[in-house]
LOBA-411771 format. One record per residue: x, y, z of N, C-alpha, C in turn; residue in three letters. Coordinates in steps of 0.05 Angstrom, whole numbers, padded with zeros to 5 digits, always signed. Each point is the difference from the previous one (the first is absolute). Last residue first. Layout:
XYZXYZXYZALA;...
# end
This chain:
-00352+00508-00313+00029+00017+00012+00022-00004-00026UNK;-00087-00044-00003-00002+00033-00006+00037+00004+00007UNK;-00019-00078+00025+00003-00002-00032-00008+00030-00011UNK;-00002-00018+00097+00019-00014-00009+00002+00012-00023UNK;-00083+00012+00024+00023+00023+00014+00024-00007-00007UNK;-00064-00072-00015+00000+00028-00027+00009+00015+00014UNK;+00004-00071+00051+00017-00010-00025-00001+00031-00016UNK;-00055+00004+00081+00041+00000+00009+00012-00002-00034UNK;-00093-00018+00002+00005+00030+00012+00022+00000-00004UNK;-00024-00085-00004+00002+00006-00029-00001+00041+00011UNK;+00013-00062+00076+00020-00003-00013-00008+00019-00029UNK;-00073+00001+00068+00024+00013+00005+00036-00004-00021UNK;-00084-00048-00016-00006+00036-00004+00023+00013+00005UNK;+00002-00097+00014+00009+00014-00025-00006+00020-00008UNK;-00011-00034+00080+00020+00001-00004+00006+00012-00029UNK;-00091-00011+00038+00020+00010+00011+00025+00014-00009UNK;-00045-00076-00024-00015+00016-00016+00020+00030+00003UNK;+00004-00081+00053+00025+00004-00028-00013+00024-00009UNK;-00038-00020+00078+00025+00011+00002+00019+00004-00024UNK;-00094-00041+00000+00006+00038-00009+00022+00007+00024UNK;-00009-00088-00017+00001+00017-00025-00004+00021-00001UNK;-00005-00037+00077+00028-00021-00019+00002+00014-00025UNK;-00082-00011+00048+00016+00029+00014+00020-00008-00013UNK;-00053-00067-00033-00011+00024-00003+00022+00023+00008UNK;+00033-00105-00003-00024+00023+00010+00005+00025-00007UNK;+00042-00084-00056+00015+00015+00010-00027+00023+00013UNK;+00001-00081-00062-00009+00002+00022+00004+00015+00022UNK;+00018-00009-00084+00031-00016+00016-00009+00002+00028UNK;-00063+00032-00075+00008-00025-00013+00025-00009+00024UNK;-00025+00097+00015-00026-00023-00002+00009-00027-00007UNK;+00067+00055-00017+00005-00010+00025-00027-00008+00013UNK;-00008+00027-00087+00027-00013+00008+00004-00008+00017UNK;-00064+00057-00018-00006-00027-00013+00019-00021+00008UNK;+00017+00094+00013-00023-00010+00028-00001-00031-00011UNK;+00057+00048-00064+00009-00002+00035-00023-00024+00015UNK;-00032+00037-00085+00020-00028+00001+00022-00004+00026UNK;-00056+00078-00010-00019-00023+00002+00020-00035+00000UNK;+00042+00093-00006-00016-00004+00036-00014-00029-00011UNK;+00033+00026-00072+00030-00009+00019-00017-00001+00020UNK;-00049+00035-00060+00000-00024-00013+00019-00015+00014UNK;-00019+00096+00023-00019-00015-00003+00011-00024+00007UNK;+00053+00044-00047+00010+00002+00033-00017-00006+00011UNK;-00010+00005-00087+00023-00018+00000-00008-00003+00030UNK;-00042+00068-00035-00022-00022-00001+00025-00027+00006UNK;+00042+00089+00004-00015-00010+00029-00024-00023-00014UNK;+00053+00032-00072+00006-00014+00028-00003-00001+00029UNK;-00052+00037-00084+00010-00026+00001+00016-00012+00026UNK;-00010+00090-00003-00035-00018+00007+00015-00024+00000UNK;+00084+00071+00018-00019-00013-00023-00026-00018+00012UNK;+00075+00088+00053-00011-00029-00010-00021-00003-00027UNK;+00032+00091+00067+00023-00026-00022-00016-00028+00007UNK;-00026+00090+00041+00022+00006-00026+00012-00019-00010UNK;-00016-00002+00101-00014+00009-00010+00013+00000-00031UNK;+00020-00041+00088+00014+00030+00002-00018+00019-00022UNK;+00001-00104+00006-00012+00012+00017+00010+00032+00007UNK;-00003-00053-00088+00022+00019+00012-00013+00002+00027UNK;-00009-00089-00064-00015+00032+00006+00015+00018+00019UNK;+00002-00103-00033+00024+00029-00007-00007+00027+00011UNK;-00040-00093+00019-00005+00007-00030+00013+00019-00010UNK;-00001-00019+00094+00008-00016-00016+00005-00011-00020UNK;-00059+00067+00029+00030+00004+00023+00020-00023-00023UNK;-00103-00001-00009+00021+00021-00005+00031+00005-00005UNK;-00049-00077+00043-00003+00003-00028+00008+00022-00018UNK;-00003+00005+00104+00022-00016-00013-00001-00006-00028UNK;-00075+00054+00040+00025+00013+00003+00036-00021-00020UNK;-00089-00033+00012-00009+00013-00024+00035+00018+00002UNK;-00009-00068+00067+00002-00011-00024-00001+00032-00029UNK;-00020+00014+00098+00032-00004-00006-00004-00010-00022UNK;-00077+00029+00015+00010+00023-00008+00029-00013+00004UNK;-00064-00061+00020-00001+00008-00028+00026+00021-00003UNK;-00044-00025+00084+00029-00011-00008+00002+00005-00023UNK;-00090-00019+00016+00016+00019+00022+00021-00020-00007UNK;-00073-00010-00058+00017+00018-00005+00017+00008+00020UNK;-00094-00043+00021+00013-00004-00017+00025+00025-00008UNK;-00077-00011+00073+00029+00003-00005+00020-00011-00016UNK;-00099-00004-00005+00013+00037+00006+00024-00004+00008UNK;-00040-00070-00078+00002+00000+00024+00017+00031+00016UNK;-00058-00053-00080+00004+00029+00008+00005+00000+00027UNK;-00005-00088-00068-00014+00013+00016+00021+00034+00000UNK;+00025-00077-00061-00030-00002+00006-00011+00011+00021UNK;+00087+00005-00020-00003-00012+00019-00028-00017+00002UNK;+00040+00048-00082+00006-00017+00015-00003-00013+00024UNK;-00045+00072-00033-00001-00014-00016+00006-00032+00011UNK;+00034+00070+00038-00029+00008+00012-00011-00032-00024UNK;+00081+00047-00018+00005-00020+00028-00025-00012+00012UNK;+00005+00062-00078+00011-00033-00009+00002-00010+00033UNK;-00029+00084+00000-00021-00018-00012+00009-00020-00004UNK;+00049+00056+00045-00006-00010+00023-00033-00014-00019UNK;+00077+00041-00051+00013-00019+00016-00032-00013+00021UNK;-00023+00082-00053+00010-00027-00023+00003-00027+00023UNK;-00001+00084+00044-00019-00011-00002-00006-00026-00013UNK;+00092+00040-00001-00005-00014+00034-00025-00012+00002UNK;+00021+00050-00081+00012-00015+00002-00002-00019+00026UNK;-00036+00086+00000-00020-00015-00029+00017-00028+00002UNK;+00041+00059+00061-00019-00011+00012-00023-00020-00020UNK;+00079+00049-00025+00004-00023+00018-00019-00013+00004UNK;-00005+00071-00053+00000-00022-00018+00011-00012+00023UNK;-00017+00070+00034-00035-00007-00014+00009-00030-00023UNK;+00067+00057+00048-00011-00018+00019-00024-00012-00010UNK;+00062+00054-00056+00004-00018-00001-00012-00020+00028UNK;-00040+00078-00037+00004-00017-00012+00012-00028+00002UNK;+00009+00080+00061-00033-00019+00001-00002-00006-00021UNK;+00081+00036+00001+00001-00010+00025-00036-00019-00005UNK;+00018+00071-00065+00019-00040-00009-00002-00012+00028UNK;-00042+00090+00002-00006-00021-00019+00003-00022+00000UNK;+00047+00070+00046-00020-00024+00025-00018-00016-00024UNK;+00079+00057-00044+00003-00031+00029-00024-00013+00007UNK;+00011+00042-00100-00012+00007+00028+00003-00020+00019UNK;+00077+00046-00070-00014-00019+00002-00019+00000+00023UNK;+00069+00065-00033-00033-00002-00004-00019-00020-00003UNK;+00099+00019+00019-00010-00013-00022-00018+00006-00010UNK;+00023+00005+00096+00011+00032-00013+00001-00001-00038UNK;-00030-00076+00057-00022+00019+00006+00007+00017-00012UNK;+00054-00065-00003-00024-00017-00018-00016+00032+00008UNK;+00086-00001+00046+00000+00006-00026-00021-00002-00020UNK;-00013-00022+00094+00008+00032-00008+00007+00002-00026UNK;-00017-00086+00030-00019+00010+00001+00003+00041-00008UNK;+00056-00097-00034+00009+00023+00008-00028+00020+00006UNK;+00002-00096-00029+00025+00001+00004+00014+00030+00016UNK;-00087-00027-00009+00003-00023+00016+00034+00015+00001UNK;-00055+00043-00068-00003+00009+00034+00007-00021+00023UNK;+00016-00020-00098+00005+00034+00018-00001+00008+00026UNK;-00046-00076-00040+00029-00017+00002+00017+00026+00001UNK;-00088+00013-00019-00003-00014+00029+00032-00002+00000UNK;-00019+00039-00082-00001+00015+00025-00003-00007+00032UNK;+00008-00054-00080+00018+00019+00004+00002+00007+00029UNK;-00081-00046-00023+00025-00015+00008+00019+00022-00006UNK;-00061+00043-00036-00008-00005+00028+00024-00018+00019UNK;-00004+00023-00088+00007+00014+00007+00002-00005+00029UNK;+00000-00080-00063-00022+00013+00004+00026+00018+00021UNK;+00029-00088-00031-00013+00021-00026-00023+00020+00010UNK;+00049-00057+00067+00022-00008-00019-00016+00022-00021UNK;-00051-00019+00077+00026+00019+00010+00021-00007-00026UNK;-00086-00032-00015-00001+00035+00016+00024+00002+00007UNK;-00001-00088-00040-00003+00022-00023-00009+00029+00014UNK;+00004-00068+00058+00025-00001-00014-00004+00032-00025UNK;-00077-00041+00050+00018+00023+00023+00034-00002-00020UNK;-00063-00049-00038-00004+00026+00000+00011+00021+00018UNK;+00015-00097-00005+00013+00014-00039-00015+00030+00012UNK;-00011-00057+00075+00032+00015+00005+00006+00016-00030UNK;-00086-00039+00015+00002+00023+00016+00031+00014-00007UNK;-00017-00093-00035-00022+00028-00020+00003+00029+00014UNK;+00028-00078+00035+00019+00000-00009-00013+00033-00024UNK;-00046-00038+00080+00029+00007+00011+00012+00014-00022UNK;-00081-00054-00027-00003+00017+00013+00029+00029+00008UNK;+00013-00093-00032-00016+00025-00015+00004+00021+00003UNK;+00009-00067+00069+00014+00006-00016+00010+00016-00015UNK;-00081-00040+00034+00008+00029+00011+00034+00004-00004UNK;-00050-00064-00047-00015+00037-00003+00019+00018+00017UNK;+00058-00087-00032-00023-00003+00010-00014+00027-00001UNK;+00036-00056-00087+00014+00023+00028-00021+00008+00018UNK;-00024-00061-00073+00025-00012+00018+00007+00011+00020UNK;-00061+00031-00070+00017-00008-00018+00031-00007+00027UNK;-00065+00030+00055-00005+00014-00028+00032-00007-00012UNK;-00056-00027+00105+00025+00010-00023-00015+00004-00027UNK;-00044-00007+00111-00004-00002-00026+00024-00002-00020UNK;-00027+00040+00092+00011-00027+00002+00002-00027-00026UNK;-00044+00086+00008+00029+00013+00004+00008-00027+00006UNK;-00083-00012-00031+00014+00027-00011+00028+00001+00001UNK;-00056-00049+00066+00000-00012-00027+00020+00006-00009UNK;-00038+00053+00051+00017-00012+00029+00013-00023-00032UNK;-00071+00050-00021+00025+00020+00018+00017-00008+00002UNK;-00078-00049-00009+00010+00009-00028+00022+00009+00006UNK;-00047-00017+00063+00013-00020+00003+00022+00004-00033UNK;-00058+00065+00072+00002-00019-00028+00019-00010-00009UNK;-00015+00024+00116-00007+00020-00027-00010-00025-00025UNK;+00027-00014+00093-00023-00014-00010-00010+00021-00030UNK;+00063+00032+00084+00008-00015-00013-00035-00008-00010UNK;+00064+00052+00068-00022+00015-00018+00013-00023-00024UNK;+00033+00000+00108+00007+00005-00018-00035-00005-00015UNK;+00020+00056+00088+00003-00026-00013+00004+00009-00024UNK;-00006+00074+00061+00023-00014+00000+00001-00032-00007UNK;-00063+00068-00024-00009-00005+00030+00017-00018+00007UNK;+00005+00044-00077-00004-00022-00005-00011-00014+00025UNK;+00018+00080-00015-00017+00009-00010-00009-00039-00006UNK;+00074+00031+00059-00026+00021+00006-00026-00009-00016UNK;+00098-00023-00019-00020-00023+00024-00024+00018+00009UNK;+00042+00045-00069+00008-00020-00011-00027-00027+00026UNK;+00031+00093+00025-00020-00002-00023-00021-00019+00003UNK;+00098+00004+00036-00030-00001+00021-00020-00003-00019UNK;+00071-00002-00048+00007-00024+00009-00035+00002+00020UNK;+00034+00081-00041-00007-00017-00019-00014-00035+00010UNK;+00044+00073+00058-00016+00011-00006-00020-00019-00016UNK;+00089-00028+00022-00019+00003+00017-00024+00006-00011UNK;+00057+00029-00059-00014-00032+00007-00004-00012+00024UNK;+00020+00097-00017-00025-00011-00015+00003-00038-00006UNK;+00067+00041+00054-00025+00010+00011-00031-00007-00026UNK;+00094-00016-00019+00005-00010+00013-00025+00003+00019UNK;+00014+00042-00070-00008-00020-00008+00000-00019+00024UNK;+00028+00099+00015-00026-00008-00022-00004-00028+00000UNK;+00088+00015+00020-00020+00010+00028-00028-00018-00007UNK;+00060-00012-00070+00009-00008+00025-00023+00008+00015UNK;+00011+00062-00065-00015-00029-00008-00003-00015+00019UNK;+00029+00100+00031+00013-00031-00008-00030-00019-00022UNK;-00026+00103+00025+00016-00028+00016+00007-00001-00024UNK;-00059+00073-00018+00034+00002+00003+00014-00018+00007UNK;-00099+00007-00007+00017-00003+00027+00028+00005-00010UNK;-00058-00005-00058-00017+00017+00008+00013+00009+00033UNK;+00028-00068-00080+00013+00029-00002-00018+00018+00016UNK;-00012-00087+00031+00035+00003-00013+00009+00028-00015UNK;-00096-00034+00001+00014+00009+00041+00027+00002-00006UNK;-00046-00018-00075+00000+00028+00002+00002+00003+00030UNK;+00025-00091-00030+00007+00031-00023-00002+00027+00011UNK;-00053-00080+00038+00029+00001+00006+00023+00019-00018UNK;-00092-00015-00025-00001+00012+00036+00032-00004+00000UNK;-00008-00037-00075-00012+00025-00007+00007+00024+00025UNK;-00002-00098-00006+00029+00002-00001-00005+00039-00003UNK;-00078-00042+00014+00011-00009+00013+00025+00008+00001UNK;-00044+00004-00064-00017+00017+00015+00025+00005+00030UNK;+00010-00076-00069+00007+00029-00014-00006+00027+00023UNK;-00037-00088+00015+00034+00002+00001+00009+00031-00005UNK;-00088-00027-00022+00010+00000+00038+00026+00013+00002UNK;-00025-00020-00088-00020+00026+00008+00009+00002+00032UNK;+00039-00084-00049+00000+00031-00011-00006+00028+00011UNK;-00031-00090+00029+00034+00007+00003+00015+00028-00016UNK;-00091-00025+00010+00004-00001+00036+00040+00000-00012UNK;-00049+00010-00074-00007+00017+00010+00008-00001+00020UNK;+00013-00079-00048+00009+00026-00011-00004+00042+00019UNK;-00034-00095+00017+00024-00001+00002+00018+00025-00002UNK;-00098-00010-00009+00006+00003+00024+00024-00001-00006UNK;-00026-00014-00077+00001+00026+00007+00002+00003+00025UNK;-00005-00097-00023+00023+00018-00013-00002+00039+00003UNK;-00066-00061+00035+00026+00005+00013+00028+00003-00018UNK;-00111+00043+00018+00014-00021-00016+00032-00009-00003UNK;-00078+00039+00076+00018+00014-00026+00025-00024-00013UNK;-00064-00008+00082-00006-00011-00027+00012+00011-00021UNK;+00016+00002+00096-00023+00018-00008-00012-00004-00027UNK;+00082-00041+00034-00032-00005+00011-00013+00008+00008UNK;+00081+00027-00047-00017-00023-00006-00023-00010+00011UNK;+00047+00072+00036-00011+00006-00030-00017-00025-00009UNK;+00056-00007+00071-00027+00006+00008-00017+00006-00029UNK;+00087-00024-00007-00014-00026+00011-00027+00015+00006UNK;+00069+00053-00017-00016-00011-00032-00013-00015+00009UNK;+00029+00041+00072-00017+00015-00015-00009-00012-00032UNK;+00070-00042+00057-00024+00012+00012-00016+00003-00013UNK;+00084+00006-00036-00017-00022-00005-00017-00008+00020UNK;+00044+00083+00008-00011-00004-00028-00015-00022-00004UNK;+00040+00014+00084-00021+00016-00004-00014-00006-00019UNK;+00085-00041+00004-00028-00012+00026-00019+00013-00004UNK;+00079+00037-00050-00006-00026-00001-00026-00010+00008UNK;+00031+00071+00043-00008+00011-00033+00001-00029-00011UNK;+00051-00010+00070-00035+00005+00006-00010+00011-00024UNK;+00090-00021-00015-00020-00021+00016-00025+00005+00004UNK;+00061+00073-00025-00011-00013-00030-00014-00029+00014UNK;+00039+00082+00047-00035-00006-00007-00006-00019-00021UNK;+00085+00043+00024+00004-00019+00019-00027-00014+00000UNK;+00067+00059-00076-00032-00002+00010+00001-00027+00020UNK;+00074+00085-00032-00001-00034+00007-00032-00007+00006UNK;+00074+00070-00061-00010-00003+00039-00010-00024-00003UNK;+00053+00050-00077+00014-00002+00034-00024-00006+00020UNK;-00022-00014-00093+00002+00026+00011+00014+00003+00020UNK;-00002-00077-00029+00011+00004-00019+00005+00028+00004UNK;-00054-00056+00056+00022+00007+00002+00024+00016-00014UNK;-00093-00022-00016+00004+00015+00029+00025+00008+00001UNK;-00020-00056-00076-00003+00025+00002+00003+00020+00019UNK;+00003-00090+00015+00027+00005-00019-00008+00033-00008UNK;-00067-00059+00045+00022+00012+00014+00022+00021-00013UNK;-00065-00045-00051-00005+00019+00010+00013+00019+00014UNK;+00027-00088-00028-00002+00017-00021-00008+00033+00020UNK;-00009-00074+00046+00029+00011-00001+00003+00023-00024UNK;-00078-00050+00014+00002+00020+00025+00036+00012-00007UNK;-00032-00072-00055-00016+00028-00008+00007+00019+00013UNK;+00046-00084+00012+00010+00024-00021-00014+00020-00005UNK;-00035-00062+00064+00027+00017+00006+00015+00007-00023UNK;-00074-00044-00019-00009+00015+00023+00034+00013+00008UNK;+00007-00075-00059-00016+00024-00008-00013+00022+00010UNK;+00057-00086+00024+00017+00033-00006-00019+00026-00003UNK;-00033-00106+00003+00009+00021+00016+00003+00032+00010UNK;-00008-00049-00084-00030+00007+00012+00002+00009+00027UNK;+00083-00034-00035-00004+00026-00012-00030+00003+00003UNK;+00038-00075+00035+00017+00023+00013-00021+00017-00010UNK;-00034-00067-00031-00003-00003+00022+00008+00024+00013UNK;+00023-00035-00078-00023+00013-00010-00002+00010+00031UNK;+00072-00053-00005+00007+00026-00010-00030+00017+00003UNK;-00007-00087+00028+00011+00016+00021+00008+00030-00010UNK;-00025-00061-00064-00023+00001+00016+00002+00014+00030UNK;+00062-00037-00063-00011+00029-00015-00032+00008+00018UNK;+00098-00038+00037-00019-00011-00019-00020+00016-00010UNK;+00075+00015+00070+00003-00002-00026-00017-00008-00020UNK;+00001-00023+00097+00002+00033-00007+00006+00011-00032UNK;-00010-00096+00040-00021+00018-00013+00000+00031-00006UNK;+00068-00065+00033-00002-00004-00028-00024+00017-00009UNK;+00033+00032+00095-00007-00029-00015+00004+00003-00015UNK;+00068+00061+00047-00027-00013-00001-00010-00022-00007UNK;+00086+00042-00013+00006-00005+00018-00031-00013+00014UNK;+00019+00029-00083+00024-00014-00005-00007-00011+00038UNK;-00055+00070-00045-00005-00023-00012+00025-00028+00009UNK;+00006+00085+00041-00028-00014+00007+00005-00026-00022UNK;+00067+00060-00013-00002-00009+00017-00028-00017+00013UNK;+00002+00043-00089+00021-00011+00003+00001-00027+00024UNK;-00056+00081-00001-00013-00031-00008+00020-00020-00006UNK;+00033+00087+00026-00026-00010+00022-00011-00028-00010UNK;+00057+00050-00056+00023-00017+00019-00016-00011+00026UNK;-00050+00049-00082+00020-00019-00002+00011-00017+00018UNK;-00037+00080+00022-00014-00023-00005+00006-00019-00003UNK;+00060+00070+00009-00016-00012+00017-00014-00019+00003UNK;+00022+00042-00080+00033-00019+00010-00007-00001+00025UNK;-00067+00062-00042+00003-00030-00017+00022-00021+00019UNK;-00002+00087+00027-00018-00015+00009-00005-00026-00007UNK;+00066+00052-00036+00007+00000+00029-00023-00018+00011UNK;+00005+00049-00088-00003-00028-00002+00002-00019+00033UNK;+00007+00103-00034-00021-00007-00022+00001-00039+00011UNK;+00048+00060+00065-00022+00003-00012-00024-00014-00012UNK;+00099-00025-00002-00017-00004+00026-00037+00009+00001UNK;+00066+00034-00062-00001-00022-00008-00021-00021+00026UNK;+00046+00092+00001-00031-00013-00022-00012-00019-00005UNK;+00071+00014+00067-00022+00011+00004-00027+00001-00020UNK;+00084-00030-00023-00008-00022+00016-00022+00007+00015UNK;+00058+00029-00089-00017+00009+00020-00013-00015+00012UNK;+00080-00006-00072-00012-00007+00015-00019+00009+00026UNK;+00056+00048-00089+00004-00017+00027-00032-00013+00008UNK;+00037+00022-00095-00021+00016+00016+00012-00018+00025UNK;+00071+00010-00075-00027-00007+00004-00011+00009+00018UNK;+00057+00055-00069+00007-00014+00020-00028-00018+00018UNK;+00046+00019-00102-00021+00011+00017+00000-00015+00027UNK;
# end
């Protein structure tokens, strides 16, 4: 019997991201301090990551459809806005969380759904006008300071662990088992991963486009809301420009996680990988002292290289 060859495309796929990582901490650890390796810097990356795996996660849907949400920063800022106001109004701050990131978010990624099938545009166009849109709100309602002196419980909570791992951690990791199990055991993930790969074929199917289109912006934006409670948490305040620049990180966590920017191809898990590479980047050259703009030239670079690699490895 003759054996199976070797598929390097499959193979890339299912593990391509893993052998990034890998060769990212590889390098850091060998060329940094001694601390980049200790378990206190590890805990460190990944409470990090956690805000940019949520947004990326999200992203990853945008894209997965062929388009792109550019609203996931301000949809950030808005959301955790609004849980901050929640709170001090006295609504108790585990359900402010829940609601200013859930209920905002969702709303939020919602408006951006049905301008996408109400306009015929681009995602692109759309998103690129609703954060503006999102961002003015955002300093509108905050009178452009920041919204802080909420409960402290809140702030506790998410700065808290459970059996070691930190909440928002958790948090991150609880989102990706469910956004996993919708596109791996549910009709729905099918049908998103149809219409990413072929929009005329997913419609002459009888699949419903503008459905899955404001489905899949209502889980960006629930995801972007999520993102702008752990950030909101974290900072201990609600600040309105929180999240600008977000949308290269949520885009590169994607991108870099395999996702087809063309649409029709990627896994959750690995964009929570491609996450987990932006954070140990930034950490990394945080620890070599390496400024701020320095990294979102690398950031940069590797959008544009991990694009080029999957055109490569498609061919």
């Amino acid at each position: 019997m003759e054996k199976s060859k070797f598929n390097f495309q499959r193979f890339w796929d299912q593990y391509g991201t893993f052998f990034i990582l890998a060769i990212i901490v590889a390098i850091f650890g060998s060329i940094s301090s001694e601390y980049f390796l200790k378990a206190n810097n590890i805990t460190q990356i990944l409470v990090q990551s956690s805000v940019t795996v949520l947004i990326g996660m999200g992203e990853f849907f945008a894209i997965l459809v062929a388009g792109i949400d550019l609203s996931v920063g301000a949809i950030l800022a808005l959301s955790g806005m609004l849980t901050a106001k929640l709170m001090l109004a006295g609504l108790d701050p585990v359900s402010a969380a829940l609601i200013g990131g859930v209920a905002v978010g969702g709303l939020l990624g919602a408006i951006n759904g049905c301008l996408v099938n109400w306009t015929g545009l681009h995602p692109f166009i759309i998103t690129l006008g609703t954060n503006a849109i999102f961002r003015g709100v955002t300093l509108v309602i905050s009178d452009a300071n920041s919204v802080y002196g909420f409960s402290f419980g809140f702030v506790n909570f998410f700065a808290g662990s459970i059996l070691g791992i930190p909440v928002p951690v958790i948090f991150a990791l609880i989102i990706a088992v469910i956004l996993w199990f919708i596109t791996s055991h549910t009709r729905l993930g099918r049908n998103i991963y149809a219409l990413g790969g072929n929009k005329n074929s997913a419609f002459f199917s009888g699949i419903d486009v503008k459905f899955h289109m404001l489905i899949v912006f209502i889980i960006s934006g629930i995801c972007a809301g999520l993102a702008g409670v752990v950030s909101t948490a974290r900072l201990g305040a609600a600040e309105p420009l929180a999240g600008i620049g977000f949308e290269t990180y949520a885009i590169a966590s994607a991108i870099i996680g395999g996702t087809s920017f063309f649409g029709g191809k990627g896994r959750i898990f690995s964009v929570v990988i491609g996450g987990l590479i932006i954070g140990t980047i930034n950490n990394g050259l945080n620890i070599l002292q390496v400024q701020t703009y320095y990294q979102l030239v690398v950031m940069g670079g590797l959008i544009i290289a991990a694009v080029a690699l999957d055109r490569l490895i498609s061919k």
